[in-house]
C-alpha positions as CSV (number, residue, x, y, z in Angstrom):
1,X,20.7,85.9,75.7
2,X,21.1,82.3,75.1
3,X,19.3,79.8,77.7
4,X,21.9,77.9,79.8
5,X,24.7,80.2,78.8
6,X,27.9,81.3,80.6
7,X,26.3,85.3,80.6
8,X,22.8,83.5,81.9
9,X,24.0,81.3,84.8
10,X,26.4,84.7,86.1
11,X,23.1,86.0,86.3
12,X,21.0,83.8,88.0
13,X,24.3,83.2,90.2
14,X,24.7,86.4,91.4
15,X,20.8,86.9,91.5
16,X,20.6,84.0,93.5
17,X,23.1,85.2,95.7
18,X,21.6,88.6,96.7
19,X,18.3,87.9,96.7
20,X,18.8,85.1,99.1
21,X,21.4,87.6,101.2
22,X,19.0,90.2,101.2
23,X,16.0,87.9,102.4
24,X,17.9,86.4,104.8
25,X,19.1,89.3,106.3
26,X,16.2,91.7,105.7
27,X,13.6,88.7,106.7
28,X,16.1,88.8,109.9
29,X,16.0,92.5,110.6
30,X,12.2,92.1,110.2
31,X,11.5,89.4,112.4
32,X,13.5,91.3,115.0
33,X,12.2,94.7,114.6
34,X,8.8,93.0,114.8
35,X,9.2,91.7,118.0
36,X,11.0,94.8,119.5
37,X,8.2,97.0,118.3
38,X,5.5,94.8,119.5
39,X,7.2,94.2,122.8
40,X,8.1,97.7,123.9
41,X,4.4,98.3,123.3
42,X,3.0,95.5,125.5
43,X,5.5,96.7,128.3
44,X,4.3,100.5,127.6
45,X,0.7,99.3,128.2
46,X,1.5,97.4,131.1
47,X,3.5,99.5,133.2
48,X,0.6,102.3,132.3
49,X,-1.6,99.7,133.7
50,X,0.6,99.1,136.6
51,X,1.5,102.8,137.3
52,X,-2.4,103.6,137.1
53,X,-3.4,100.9,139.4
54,X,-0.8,101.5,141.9
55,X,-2.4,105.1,141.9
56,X,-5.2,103.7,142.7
57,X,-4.7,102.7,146.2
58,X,-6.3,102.4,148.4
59,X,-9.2,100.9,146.9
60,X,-11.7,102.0,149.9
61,X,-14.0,98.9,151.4
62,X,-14.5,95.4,150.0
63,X,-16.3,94.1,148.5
64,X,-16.6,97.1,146.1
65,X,-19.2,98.7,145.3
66,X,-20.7,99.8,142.1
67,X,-19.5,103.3,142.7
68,X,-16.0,101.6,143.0
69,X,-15.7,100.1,140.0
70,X,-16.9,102.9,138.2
71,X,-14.3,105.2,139.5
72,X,-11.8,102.4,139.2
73,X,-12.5,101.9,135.3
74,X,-13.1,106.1,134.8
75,X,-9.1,106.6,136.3
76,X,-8.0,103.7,134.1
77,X,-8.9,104.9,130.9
78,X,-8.1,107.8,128.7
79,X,-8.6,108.6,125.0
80,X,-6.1,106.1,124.0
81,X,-7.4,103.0,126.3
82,X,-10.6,101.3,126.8
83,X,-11.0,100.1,130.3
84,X,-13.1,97.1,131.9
85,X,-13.5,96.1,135.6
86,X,-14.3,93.2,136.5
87,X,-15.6,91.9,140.3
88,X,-17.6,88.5,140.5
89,X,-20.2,88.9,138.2
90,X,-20.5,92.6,138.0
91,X,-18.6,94.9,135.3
92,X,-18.1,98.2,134.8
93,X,-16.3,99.6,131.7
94,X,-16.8,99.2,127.8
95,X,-18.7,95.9,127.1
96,X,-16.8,95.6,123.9
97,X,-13.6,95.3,125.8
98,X,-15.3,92.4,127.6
99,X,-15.7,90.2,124.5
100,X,-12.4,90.5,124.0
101,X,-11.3,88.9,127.0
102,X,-10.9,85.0,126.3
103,X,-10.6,82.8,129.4
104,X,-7.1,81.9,129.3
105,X,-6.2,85.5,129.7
106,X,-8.7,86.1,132.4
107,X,-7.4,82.7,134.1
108,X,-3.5,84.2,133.8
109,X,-4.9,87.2,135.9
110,X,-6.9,85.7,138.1
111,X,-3.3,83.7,138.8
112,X,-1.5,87.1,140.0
113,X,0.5,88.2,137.3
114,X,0.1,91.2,134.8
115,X,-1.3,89.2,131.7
116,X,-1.3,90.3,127.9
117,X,-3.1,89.4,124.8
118,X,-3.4,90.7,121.3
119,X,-6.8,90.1,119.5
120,X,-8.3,91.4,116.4
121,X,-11.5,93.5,117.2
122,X,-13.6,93.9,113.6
123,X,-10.4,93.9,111.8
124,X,-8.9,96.4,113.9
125,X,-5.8,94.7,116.1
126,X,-6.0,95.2,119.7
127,X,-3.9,94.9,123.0
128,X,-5.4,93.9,125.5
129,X,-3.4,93.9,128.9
130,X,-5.0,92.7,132.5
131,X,-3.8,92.5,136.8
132,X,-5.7,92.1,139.7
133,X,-6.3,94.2,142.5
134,X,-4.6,93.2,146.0
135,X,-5.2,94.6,149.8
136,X,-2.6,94.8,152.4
137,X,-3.4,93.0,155.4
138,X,-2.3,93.9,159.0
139,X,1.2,92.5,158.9
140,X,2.4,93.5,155.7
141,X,0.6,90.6,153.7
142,X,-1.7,91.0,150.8
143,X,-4.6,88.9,149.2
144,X,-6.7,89.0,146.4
145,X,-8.8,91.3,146.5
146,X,-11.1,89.8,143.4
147,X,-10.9,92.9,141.5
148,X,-9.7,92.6,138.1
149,X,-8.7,95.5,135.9
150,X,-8.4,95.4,131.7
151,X,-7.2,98.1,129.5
152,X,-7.1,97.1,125.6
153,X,-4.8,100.1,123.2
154,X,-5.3,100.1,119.4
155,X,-2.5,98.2,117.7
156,X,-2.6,99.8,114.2
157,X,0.2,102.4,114.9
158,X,2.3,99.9,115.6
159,X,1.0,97.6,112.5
160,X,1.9,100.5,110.2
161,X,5.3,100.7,111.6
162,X,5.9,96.9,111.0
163,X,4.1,97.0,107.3
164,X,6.7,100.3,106.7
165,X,9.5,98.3,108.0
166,X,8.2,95.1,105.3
167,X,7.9,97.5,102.5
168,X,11.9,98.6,103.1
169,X,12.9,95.3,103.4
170,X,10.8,95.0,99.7
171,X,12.3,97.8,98.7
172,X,16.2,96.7,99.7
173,X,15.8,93.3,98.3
174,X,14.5,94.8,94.9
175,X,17.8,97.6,94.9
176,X,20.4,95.0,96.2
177,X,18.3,92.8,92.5
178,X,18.8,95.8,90.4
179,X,22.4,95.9,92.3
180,X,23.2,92.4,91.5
181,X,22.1,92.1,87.9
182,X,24.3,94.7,86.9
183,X,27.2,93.5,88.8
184,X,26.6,90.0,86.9
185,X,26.3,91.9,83.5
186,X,29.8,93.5,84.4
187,X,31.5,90.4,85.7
188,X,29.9,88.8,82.6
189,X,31.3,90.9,80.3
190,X,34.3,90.6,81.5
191,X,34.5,86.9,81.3
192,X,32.7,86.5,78.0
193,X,34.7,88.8,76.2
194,X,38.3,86.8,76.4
195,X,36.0,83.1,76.1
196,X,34.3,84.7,73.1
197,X,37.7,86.2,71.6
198,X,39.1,82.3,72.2
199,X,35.9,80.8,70.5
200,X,35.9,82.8,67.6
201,X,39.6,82.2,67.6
202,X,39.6,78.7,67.4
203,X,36.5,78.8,64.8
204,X,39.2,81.0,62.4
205,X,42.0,78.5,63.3
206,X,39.4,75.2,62.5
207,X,38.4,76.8,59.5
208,X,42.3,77.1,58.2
209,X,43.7,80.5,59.4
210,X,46.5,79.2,61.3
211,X,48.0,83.2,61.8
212,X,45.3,82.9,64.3
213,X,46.3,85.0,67.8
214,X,44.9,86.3,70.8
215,X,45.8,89.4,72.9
216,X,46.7,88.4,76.0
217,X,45.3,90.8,78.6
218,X,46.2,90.5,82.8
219,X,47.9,87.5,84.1
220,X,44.4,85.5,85.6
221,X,43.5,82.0,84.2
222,X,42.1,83.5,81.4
223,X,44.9,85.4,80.3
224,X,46.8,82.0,81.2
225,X,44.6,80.2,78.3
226,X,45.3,82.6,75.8
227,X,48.8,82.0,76.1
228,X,48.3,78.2,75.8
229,X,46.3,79.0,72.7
230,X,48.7,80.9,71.1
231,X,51.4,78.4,71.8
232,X,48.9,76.1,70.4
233,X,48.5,77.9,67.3
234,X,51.9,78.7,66.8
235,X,52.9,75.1,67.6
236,X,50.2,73.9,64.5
237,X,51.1,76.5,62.1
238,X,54.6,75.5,62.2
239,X,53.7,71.6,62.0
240,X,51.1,72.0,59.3
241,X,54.0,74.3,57.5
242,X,55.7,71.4,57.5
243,X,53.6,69.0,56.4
244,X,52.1,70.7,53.1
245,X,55.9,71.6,52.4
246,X,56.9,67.7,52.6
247,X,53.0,67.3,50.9
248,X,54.1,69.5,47.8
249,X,58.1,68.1,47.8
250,X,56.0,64.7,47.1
251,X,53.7,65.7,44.9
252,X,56.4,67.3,42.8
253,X,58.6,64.5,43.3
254,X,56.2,62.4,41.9
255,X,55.0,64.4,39.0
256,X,58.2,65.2,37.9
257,X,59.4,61.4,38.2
258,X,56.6,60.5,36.3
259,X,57.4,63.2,33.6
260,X,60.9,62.1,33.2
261,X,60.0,58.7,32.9
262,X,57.6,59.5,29.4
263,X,60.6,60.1,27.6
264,X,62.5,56.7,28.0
265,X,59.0,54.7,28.5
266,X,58.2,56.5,25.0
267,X,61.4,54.7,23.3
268,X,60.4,51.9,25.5
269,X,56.9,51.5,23.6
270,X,58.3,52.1,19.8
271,X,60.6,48.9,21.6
272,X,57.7,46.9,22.6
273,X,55.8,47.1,19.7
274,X,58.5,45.9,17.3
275,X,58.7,42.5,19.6
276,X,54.4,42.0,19.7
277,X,55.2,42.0,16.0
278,X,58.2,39.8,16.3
279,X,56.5,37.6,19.6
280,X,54.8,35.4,17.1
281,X,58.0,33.5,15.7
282,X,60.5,33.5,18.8
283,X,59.5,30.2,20.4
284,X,61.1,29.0,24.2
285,X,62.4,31.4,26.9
286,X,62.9,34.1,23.7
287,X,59.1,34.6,23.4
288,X,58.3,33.9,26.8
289,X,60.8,37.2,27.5
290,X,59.5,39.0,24.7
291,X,55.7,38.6,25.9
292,X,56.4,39.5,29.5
293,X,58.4,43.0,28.4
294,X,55.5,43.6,26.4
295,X,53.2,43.4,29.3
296,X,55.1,45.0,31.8
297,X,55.6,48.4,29.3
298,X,52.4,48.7,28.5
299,X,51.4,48.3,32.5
300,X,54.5,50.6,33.4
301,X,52.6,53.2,30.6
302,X,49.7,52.7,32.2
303,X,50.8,53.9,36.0
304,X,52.8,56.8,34.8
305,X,49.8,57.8,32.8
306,X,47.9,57.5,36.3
307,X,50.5,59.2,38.3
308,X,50.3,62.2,35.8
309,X,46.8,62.4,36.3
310,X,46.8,62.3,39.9
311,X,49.6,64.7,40.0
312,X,47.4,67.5,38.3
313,X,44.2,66.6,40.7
314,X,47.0,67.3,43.6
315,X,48.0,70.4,42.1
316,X,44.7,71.7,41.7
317,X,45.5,71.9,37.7
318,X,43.1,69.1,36.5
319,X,40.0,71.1,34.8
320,X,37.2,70.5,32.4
321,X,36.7,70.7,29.0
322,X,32.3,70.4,29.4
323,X,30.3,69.7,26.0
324,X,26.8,69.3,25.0
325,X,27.1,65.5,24.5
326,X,24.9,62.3,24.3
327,X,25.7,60.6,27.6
328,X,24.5,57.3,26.0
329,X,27.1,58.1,23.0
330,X,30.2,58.5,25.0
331,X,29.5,55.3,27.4
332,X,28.9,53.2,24.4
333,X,31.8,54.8,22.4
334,X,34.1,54.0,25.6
335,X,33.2,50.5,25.5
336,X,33.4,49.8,21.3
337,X,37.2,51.1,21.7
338,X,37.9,49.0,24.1
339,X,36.4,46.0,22.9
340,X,33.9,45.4,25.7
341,X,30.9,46.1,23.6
342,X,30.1,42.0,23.8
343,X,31.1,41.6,27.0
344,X,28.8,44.0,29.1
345,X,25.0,44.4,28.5
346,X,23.3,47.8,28.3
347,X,20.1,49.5,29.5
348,X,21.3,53.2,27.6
349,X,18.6,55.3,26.6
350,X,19.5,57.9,23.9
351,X,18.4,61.5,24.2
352,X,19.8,62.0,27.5
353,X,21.9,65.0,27.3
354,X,24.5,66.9,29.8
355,X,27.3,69.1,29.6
356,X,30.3,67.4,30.7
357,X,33.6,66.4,29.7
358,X,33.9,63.9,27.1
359,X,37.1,62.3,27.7
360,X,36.8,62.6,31.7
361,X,33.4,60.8,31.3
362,X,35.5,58.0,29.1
363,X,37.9,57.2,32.0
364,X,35.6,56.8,34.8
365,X,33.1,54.5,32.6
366,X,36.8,52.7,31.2
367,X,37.9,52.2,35.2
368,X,34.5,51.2,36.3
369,X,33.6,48.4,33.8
370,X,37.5,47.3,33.7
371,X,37.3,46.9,37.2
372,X,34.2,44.6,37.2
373,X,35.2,42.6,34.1
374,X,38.8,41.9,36.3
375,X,37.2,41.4,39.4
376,X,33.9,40.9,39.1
377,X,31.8,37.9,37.4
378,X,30.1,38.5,33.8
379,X,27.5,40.1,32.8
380,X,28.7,43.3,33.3
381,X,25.2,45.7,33.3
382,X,25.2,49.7,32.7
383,X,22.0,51.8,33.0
384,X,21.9,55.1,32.2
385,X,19.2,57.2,33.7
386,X,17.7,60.6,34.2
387,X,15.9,62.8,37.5
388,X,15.7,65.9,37.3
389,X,19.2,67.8,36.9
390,X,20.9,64.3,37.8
391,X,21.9,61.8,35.5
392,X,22.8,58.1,36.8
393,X,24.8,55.4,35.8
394,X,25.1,52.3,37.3
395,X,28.0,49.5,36.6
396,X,26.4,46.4,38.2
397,X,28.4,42.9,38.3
398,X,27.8,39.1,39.4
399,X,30.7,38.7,41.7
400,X,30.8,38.2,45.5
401,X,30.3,41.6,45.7
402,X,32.7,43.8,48.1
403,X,33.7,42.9,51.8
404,X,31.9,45.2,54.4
405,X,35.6,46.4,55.2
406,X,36.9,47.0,52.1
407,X,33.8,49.1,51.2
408,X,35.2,52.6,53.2
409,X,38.9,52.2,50.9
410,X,37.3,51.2,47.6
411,X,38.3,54.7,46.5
412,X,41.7,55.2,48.3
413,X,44.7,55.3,46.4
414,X,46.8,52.3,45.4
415,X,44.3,50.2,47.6
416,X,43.8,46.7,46.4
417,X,41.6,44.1,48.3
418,X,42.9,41.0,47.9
419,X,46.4,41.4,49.2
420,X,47.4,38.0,47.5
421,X,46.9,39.5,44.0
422,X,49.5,42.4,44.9
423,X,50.8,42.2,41.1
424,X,47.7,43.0,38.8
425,X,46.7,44.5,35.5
426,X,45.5,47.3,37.3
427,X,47.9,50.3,38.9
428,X,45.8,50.6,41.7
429,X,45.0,54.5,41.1
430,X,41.4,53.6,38.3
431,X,38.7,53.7,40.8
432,X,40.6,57.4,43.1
433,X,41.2,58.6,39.4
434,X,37.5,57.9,39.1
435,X,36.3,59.6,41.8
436,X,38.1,62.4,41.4
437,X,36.4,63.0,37.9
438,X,33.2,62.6,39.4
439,X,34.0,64.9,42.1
440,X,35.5,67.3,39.5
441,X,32.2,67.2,38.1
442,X,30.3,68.2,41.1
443,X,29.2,64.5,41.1
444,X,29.5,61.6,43.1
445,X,30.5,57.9,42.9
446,X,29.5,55.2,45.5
447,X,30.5,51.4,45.9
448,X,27.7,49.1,47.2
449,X,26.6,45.6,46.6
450,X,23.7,44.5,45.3
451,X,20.5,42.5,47.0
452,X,21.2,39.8,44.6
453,X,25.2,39.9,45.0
454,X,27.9,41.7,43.1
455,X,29.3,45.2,43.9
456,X,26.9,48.3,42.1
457,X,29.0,51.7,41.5
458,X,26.7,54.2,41.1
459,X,27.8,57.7,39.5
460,X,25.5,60.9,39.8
461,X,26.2,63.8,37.6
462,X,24.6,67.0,37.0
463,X,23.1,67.4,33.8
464,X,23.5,71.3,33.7
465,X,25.8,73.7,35.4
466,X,29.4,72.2,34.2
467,X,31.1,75.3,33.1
468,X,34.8,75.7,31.5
C-alpha cells in the first residue's frame, strides 16, 4: 500500500474517526460508570453506618466506658467491615483501621456530618466511612456526645468491576478498529477502482490509444468524470484524426509536387548546362541572365532534391543501406568531390571502422562542412574519433559561433538565422536532413560553440549494430 495514498489516507481517516468516537464515547461511559459504581458504594456503607448507629441508641451513660465502646465497635462490625471507636484518647476496634484515618477525615466528623474517604491499605483499596455519636437533651436538643464511630469495607469488588468495565471499553474500541478498517478497505475500493480505471485510461490515451473509454457506472461525481473523460477522448481522437489527415494531405502534397517537378527541372538542367557552356561569350544583360538561370536551377535542383528526401523521412520510407566502411574514407571522399579537400583541415585517423550507410554518412558530412564554409570563418576542422561502440566527428569553425537563441532551431526545418540573408545558397532543409540521418542511424547530432568561438557540430554514431 503506497505511503500517502488515496487507499492509505481512507484508512487512517476512517481509523481516526472510530477510534476517536469510540474513546470518546467509551472513555465517557467509563468515567460515568466509575463514579456511579464508586458512589452507590460509599452511600451503601454509609447508610449501613447510619442504620447501625441509629440501632445503637441509646448509648447508656457518658462519658462511656470501656465496656461501651467495646460493644459499640462489636454491633458495628461484621465480616465485611472493620470497625473503630473512638472517645478522647481511648479506642476500641481494629488498630489497623486507625492508621487509616487521616486528620482531615477525622476533622469532617468531628464537624457533624457522615464523612467518607478512600485509602489504599498495603495495596488493597479501602473505604473508610465515619459519624459521631449524639445525645438528646431534655427538650428535644442534641449535643455531641464525643463518640466517634469508623467502619472501613474492602474496595476491590468494586475495582474489579471498574477494570471489567475498562477492558470492554478496550475491547469495543479494538472491534469498532477492526469495524472501521474494513469499512475503509470497502469505501476504498470503491473509490479507487473508477480513479484507477481513469489513470490507466489516460496513461493508454498519453501513450497514443486515443479509442481509449471508460465505463461509466452510477451517476456520482465519479461517474460524472468519466463522462468528461470520454468526451475528452472523443473530442482528441477526432481532432488528432484531423490533424494527421491534413499532416499526410501535406506530406503528399509536397512529395508529389516535388516528384512532378523532376521531370521539367530535368529538361531544365540539360537547358542550363548548354548556357554554362555558352555563359562565357554572351557579354551585357545576356550573360548576366544566362548566369543567374544557371544558378537558380541548379538551387531549384537542389530543394526538390531536399523536399524528396524529407518526404521519405515523413513517410517513414527512408532506410539504410549499412556497410563495413572506413569512416575516415568516406569523410575524406565527401570532401575531394566536392572540392573542399584544401579548404578544411583534418584530424582523420584510418582504421576506424563502422557499419553505416555510405552515402547517408556523405550528406550529413556535405551539409555540415557546407554549412560552416557559408557561414562560418575558415579553417574548417574535422576530427574523427573512437570510444567504445561510439564514433565521433566533430565539424569545428572560426566564426562568431551561434546565438544562444538560435541554438534550440539549428535543426528545424527551413530555419535560417539571419533573417536578412532570406535568399541563400542553402534550401534551408541540410542541417534537419542531417539530423535525421543521424537519428536514422541511432545517432545524434548537437550544435554548440566552442570555448574559443565558432559553432562545433558534433555527430555520435554507433560503430556496430546498424542492420539493413
Amino acid at each position: 500500500m503506497k505511503l500517502g495514498g488515496l487507499r492509505t489516507r481512507l484508512l487512517l481517516a476512517f481509523s481516526l474517526l472510530v477510534v476517536i468516537t469510540a474513546a470518546t464515547v467509551a472513555g465517557g461511559t467509563y468515567v460515568q460508570s466509575r463514579t456511579v459504581i464508586l458512589q452507590q458504594a460509599q452511600d451503601a456503607t454509609a447508610r449501613v453506618l447510619v442504620d447501625k448507629a441509629t440501632a445503637l441508641y441509646p448509648l447508656g451513660p457518658l462519658p462511656p466506658g470501656d465496656g461501651t465502646l467495646g460493644r459499640i465497635s462489636g454491633e458495628l462490625s461484621d465480616r465485611d467491615l472493620s470497625s473503630l471507636v473512638l472517645y478522647e484518647d481511648r479506642a476500641s476496634g481494629s488498630e489497623q483501621l486507625r492508621s487509616l484515618i487521616s486528620p482531615e477525615l477525622r476533622e469532617r466528623v468531628r464537624s457533624g456530618i457522615v464523612a467518607w474517604q478512600r485509602v489504599d491499605s498495603g495495596g488493597t483499596p479501602m473505604l473508610v466511612v465515619g459519624t459521631r455519636f449524639t445525645v438528646l437533651l431534655p427538650g428535644g436538643q442534641q449535643r455531641a456526645s464525643g463518640i466517634e464511630a469508623y467502619i472501613a469495607r474492602s474496595m476491590v469488588p468494586e475495582e474489579q468491576s471498574i477494570d471489567e468495565l475498562a477492558n470492554r471499553a478496550w475491547l469495543i474500541g479494538g472491534a469498532a478498529l477492526v469495524f472501521a478498517i474494513g469499512l475503509a478497505l470497502l469505501a476504498a475500493r470503491g473509490v479507487l477502482r473508477p480513479v484507477r480505471e481513469l489513470g490507466d485510461a489516460a496513461h493508454r490515451l498519453g501513450e497514443g490509444d486515443l479509442r481509449t473509454r471508460i465505463d461509466v457506472r452510477g451517476a456520482d461525481e465519479l461517474a460524472g468524470v468519466a463522462r468528461t473523460f470520454n468526451e475528452t477522448a472523443e473530442a482528441l481522437e477526432r481532432h488528432v484524426g484531423d490533424l494527421k489527415r491534413m499532416e499526410a494531405d501535406a506530406r503528399r502534397f509536397v512529395a508529389d509536387v516535388s516528384h512532378e517537378l523532376r521531370t521539367p527541372l530535368a529538361a531544365m538542367t540539360a537547358v542550363a548546362d548548354v548556357l554554362e557552356q555558352e555563359a562565357p561569350r554572351l557579354s551585357g544583360d545576356a550573360g548576366r541572365a544566362a548566369r543567374m538561370t544557371i544558378e537558380e536551377t541548379h538551387h531549384l535542383t537542389r530543394l526538390v532534391n531536399d523536399l524528396i528526401e524529407v518526404s521519405r523521412f515523413d513517410a517513414g520510407a527512408a532506410a539504410l543501406a549499412p556497410e563495413e566502411v572506413d569512416v575516415a574514407e568516406v569523410v575524406t571522399a565527401s570532401l575531394r568531390i566536392r572540392g573542399w579537400a584544401g579548404e578544411v583541415e583534418g584530424d582523420l585517423p584510418a582504421g576506424i571502422f563502422a557499419g553505416l550507410d555510405p552515402r547517408r554518412l556523405d550528406v550529413i558530412v556535405a551539409n555540415l562542412v557546407g554549412n560552416a564554409l557559408r557561414h562560418g570563418e575558415k579553417p574548417v576542422t574535422l576530427r574523427l574519433s573512437e570510444a567504445g561502440e561510439w564514433i565521433t566527428l566533430e565539424v569545428t569553425d572560426r566564426g562568431p559561433g551561434l546565438a544562444p537563441e538560435v541554438l534550440p532551431h539549428v535543426f528545424d526545418r527551413f530555419y535560417k538565422a539571419d533573417s536578412a540573408r532570406a535568399r541563400s545558397g542553402g534550401s534551408g532543409l541540410g542541417l534537419a536532413i542531417a539530423w535525421e540521418n543521424a537519428r536514422l542511424h541511432g545517432g545524434t547530432l548537437i550544435a554548440a560553440n566552442g570555448e574559443g568561438g565558432g559553432a562545433v557540430f558534433t555527430l555520435r554514431l554507433p560503430s556496430q549494430g546498424v542492420t539493413a
